[in-house]
Backbone as XML, in Angstrom:
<?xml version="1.0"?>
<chain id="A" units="angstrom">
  <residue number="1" name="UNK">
    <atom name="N" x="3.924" y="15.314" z="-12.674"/>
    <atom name="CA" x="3.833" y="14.851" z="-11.315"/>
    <atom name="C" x="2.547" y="14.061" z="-11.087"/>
  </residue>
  <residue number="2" name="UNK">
    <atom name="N" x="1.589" y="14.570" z="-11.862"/>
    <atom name="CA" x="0.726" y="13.900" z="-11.357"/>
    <atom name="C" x="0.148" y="12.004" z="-11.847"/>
  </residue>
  <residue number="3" name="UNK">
    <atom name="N" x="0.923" y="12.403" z="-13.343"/>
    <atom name="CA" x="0.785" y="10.899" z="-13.936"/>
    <atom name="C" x="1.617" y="10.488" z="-12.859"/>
  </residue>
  <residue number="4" name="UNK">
    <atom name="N" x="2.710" y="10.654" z="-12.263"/>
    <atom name="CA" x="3.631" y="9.811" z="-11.423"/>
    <atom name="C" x="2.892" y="9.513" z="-10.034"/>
  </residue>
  <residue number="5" name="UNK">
    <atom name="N" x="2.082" y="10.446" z="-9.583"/>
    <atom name="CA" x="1.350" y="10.019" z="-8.464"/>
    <atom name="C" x="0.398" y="8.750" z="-8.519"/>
  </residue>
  <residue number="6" name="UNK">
    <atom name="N" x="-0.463" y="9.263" z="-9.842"/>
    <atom name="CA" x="-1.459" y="7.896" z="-10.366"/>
    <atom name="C" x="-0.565" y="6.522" z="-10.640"/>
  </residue>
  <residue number="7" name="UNK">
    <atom name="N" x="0.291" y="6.938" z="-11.286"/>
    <atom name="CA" x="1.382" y="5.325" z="-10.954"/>
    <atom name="C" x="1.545" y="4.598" z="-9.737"/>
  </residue>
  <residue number="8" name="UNK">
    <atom name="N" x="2.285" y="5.411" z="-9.497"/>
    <atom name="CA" x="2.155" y="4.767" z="-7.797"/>
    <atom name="C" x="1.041" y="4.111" z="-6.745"/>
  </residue>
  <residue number="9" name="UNK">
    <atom name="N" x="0.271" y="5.136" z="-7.013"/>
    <atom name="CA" x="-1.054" y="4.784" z="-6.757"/>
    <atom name="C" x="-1.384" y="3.180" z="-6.799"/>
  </residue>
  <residue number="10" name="UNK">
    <atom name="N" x="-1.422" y="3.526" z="-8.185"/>
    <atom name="CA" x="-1.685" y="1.877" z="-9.179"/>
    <atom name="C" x="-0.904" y="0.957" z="-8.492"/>
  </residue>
  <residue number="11" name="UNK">
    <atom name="N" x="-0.063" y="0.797" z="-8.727"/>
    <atom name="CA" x="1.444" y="0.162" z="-8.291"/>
    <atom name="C" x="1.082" y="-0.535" z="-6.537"/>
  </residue>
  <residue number="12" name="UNK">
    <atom name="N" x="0.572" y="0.437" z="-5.572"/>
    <atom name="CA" x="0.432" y="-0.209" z="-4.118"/>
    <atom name="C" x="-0.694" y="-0.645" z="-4.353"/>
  </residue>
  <residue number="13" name="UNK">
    <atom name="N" x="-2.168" y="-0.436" z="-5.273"/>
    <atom name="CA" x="-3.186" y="-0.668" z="-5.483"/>
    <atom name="C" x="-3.021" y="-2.735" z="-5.979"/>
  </residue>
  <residue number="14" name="UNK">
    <atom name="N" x="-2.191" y="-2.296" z="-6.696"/>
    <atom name="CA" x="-1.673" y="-3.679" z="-7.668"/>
    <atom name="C" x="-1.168" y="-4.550" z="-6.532"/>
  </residue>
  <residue number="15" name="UNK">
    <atom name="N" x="-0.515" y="-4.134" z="-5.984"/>
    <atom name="CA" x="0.679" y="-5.283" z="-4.804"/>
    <atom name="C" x="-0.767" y="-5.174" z="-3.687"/>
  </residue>
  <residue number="16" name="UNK">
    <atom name="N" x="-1.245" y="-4.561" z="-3.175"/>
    <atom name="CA" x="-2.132" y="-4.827" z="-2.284"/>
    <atom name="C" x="-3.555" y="-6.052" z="-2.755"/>
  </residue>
  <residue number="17" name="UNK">
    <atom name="N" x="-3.463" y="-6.000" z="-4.125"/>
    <atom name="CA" x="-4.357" y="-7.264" z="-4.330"/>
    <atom name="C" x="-3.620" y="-8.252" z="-4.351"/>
  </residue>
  <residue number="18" name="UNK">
    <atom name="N" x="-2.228" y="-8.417" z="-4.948"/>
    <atom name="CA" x="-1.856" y="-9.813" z="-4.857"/>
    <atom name="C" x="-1.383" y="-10.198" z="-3.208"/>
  </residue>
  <residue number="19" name="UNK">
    <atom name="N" x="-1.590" y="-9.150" z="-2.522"/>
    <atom name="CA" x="-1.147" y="-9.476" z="-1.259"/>
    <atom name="C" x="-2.410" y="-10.522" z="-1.004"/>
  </residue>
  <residue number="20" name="UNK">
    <atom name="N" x="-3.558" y="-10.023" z="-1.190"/>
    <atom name="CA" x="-5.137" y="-10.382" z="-0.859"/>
    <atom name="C" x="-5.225" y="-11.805" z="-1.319"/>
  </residue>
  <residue number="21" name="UNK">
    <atom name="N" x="-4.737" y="-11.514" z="-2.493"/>
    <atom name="CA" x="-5.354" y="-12.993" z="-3.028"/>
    <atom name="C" x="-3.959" y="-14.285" z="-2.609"/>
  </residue>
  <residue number="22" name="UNK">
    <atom name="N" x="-3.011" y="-13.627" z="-2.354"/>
    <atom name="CA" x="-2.165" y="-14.901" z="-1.717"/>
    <atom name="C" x="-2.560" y="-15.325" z="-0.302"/>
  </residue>
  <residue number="23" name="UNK">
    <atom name="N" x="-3.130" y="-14.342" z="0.651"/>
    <atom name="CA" x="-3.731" y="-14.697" z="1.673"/>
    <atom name="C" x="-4.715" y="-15.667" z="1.515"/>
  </residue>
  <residue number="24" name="UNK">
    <atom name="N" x="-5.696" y="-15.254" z="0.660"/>
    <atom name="CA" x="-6.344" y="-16.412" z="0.299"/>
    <atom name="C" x="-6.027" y="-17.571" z="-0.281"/>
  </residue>
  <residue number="25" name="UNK">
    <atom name="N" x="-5.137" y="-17.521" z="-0.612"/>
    <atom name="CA" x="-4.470" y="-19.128" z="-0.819"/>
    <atom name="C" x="-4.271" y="-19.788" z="-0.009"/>
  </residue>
  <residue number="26" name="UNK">
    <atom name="N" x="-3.232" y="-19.012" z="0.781"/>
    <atom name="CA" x="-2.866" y="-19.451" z="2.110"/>
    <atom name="C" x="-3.287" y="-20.071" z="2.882"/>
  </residue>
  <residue number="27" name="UNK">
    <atom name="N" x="-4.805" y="-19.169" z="2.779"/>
    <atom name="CA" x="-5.978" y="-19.615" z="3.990"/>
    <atom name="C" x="-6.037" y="-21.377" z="3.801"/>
  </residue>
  <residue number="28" name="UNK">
    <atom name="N" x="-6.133" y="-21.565" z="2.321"/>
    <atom name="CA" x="-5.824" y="-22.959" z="1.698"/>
    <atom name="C" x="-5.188" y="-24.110" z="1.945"/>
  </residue>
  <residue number="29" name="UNK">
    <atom name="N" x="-4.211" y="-23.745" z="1.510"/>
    <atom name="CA" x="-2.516" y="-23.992" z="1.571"/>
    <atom name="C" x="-1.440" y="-23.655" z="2.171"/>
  </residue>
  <residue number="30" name="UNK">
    <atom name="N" x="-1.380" y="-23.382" z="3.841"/>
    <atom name="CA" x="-0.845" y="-22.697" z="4.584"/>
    <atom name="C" x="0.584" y="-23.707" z="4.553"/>
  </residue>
  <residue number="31" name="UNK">
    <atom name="N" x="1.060" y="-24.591" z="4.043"/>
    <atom name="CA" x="2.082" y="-24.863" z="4.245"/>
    <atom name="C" x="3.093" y="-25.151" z="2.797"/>
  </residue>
  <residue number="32" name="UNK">
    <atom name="N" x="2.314" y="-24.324" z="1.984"/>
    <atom name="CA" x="2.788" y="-24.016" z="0.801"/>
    <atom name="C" x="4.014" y="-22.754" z="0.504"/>
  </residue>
  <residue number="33" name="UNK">
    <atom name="N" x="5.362" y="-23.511" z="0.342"/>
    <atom name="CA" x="6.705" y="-22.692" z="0.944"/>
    <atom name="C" x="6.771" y="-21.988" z="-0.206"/>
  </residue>
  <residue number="34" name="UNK">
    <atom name="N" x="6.131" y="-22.289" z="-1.705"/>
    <atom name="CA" x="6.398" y="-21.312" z="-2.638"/>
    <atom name="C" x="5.225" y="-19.625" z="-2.544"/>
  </residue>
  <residue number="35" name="UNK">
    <atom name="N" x="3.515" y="-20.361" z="-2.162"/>
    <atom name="CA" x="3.098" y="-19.079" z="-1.505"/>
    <atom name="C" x="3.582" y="-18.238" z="-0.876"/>
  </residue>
  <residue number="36" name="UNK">
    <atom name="N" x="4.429" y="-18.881" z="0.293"/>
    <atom name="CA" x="4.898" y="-17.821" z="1.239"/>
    <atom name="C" x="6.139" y="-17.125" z="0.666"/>
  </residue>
  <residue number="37" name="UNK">
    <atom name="N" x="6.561" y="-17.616" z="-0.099"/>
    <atom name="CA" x="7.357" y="-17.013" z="-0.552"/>
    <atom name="C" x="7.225" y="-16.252" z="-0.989"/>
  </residue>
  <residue number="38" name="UNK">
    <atom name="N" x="6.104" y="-16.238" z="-1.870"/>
    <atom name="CA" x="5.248" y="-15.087" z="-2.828"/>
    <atom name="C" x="5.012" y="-13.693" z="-1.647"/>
  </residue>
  <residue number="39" name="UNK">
    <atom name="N" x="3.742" y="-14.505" z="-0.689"/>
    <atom name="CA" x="3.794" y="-13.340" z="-0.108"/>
    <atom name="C" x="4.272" y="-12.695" z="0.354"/>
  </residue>
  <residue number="40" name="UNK">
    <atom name="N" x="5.754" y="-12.822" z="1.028"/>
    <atom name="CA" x="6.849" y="-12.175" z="1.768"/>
    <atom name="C" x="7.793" y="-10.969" z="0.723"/>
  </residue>
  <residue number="41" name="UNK">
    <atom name="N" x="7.859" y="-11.737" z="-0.818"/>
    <atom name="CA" x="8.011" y="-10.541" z="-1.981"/>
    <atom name="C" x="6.976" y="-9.332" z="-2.067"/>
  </residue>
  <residue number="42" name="UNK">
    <atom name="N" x="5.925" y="-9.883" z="-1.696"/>
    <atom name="CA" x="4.878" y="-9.162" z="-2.364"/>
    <atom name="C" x="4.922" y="-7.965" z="-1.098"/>
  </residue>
  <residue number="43" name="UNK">
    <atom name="N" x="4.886" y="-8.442" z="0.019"/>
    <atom name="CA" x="4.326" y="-8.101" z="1.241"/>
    <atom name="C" x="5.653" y="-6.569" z="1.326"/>
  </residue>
  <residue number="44" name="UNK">
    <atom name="N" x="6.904" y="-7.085" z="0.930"/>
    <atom name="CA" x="7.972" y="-5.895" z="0.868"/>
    <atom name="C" x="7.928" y="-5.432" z="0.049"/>
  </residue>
  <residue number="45" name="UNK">
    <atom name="N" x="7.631" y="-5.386" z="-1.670"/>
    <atom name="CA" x="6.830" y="-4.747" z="-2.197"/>
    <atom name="C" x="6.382" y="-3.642" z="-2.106"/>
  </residue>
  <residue number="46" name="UNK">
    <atom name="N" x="4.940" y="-4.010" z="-1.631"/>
    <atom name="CA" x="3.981" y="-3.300" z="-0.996"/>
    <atom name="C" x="4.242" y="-2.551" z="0.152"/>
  </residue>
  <residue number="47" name="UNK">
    <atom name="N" x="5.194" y="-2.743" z="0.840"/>
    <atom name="CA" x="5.489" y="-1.829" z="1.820"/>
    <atom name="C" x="6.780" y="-0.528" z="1.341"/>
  </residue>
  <residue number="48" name="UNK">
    <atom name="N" x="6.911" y="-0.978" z="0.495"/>
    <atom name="CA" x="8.214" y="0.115" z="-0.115"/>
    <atom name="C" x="7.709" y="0.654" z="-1.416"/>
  </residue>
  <residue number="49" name="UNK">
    <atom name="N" x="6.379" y="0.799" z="-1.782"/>
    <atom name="CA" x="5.885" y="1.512" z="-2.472"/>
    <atom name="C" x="4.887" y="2.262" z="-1.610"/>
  </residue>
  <residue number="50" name="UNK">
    <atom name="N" x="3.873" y="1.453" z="-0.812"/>
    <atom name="CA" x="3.493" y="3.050" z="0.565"/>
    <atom name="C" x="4.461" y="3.679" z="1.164"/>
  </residue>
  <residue number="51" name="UNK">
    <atom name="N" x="5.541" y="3.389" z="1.235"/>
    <atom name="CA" x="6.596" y="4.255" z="1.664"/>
    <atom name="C" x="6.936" y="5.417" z="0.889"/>
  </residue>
  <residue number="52" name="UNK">
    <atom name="N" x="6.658" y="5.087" z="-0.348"/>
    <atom name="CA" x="7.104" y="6.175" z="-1.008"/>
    <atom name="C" x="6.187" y="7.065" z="-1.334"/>
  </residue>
  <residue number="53" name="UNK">
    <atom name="N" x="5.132" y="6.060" z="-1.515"/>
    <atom name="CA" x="3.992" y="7.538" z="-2.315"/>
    <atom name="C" x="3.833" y="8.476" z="-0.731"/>
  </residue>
  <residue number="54" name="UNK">
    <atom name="N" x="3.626" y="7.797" z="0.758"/>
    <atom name="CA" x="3.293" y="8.572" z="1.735"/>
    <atom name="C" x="4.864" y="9.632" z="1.892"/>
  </residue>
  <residue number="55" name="UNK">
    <atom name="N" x="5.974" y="9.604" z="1.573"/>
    <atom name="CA" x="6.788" y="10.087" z="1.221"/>
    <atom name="C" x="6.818" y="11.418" z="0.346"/>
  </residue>
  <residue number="56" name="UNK">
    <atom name="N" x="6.227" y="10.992" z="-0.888"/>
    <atom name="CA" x="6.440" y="12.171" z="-1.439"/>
    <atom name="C" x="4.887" y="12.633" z="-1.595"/>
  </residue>
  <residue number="57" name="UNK">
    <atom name="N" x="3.608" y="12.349" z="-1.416"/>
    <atom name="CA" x="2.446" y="12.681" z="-1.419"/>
    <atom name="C" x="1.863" y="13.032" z="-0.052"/>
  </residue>
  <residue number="58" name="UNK">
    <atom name="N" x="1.290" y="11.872" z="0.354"/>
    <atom name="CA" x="0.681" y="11.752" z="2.289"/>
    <atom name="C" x="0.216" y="10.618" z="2.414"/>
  </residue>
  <residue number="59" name="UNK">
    <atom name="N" x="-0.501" y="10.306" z="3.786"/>
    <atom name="CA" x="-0.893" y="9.471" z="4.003"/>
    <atom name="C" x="-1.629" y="8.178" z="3.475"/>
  </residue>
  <residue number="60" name="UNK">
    <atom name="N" x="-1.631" y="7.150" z="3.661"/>
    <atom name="CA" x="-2.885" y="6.532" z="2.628"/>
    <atom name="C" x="-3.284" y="5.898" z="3.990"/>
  </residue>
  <residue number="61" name="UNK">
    <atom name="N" x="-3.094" y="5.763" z="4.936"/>
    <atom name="CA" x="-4.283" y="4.948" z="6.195"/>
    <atom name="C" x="-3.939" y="6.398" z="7.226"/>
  </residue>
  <residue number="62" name="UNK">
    <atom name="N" x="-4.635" y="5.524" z="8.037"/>
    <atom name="CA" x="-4.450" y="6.466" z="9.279"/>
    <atom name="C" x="-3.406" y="5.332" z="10.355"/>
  </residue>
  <residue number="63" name="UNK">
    <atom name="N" x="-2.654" y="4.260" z="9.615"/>
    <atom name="CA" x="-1.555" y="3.917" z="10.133"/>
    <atom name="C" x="-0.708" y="4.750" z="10.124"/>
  </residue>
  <residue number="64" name="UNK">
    <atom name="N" x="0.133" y="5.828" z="8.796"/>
    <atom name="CA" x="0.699" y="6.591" z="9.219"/>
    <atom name="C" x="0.264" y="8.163" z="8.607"/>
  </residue>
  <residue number="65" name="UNK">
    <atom name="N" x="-0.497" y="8.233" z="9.415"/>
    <atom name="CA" x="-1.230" y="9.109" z="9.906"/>
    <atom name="C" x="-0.351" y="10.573" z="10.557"/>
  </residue>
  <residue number="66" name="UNK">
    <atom name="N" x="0.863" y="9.825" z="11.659"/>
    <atom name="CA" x="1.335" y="10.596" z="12.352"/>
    <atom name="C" x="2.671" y="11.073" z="11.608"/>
  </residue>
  <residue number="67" name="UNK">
    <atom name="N" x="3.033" y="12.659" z="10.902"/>
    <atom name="CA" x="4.251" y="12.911" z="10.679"/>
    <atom name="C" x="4.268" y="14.399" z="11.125"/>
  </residue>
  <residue number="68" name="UNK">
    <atom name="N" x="6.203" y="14.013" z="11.852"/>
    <atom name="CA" x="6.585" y="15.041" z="12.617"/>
    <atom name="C" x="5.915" y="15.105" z="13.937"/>
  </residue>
  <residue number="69" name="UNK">
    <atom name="N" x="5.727" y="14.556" z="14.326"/>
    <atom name="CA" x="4.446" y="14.529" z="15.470"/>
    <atom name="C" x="3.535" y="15.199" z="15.798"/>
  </residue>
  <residue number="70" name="UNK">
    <atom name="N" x="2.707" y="15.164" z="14.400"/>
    <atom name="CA" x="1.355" y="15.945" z="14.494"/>
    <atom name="C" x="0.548" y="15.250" z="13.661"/>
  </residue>
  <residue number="71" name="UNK">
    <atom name="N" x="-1.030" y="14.869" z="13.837"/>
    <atom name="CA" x="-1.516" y="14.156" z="13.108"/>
    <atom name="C" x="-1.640" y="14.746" z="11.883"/>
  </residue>
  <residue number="72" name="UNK">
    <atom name="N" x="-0.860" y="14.192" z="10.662"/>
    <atom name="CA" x="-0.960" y="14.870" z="9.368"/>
    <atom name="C" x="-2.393" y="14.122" z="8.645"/>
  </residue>
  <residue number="73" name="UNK">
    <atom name="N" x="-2.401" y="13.496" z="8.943"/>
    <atom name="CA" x="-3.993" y="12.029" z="8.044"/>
    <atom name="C" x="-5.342" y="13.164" z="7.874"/>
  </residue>
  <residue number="74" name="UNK">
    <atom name="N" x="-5.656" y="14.191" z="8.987"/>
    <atom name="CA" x="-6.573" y="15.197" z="8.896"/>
    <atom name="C" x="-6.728" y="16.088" z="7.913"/>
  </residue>
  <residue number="75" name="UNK">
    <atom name="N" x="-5.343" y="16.750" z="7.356"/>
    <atom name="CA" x="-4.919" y="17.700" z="7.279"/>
    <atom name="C" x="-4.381" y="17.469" z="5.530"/>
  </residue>
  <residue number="76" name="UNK">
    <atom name="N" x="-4.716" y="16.357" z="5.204"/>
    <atom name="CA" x="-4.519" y="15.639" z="3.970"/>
    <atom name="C" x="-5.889" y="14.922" z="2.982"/>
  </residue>
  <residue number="77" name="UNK">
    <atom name="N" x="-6.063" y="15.057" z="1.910"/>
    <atom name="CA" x="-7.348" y="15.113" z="0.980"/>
    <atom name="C" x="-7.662" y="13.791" z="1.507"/>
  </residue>
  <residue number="78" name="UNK">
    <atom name="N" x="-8.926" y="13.682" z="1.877"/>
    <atom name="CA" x="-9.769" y="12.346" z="2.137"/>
    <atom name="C" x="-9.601" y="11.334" z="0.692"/>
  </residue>
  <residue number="79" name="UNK">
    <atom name="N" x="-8.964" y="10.208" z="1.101"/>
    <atom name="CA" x="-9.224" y="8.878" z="0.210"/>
    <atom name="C" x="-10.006" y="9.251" z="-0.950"/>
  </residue>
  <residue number="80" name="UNK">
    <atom name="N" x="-11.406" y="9.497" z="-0.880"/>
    <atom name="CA" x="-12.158" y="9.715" z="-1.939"/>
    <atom name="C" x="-11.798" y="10.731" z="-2.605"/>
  </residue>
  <residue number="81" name="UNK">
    <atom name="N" x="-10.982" y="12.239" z="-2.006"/>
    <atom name="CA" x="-10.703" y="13.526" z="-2.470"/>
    <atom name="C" x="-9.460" y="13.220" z="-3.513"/>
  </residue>
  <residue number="82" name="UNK">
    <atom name="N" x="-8.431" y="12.588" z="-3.466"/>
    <atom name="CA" x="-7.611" y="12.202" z="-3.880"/>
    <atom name="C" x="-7.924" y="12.193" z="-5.654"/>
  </residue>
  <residue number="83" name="UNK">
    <atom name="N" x="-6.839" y="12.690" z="-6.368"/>
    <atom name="CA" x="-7.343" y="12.466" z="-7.955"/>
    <atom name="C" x="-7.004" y="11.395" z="-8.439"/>
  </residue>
  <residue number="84" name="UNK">
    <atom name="N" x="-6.298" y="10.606" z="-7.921"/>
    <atom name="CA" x="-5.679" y="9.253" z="-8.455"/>
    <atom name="C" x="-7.183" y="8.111" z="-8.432"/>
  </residue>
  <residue number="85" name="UNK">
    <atom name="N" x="-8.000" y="8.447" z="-8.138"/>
    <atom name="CA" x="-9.339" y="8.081" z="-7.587"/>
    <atom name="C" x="-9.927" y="8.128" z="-8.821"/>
  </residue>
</chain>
């Protein structure tokens, strides 16, 4: 379980930089239809792999923060506490 956590980890770690650095292209080349293209893969991606690790692990922002309607983000190992770290 836990190599599978550090995967994942990796995995939104990974899509969250190429998110970064296509923004910065962008910033560039904002009318560049193959960037955006990029980023709109990347961008769902990245959102369906925090879906999952906050799924089967917890939180990673204090965007979702809130499950079941109670703040779970508290109540879950601080960013730094985390072993995937």
């Amino acid at each position: 379980m836990a190599d599978e956590k550090k995967k994942l980890m990796q995995r939104v770690r990974t899509l969250g930089f190429s998110l970064v650095e296509a923004e910065l292209f962008l910033d560039s080349h904002p009318a560049c239809k193959e960037a955006i293209e990029y980023y709109e893969k990347q961008l769902e991606k990245y959102r369906e792999a925090v879906a999952e690790y906050e799924k089967k692990y917890a939180p990673i922002t204090t965007h979702s923060g809130v499950v079941n309607g109670r703040w779970a983000w508290a109540e879950c190992p601080w960013p730094w506490e985390r072993s995937e770290n």
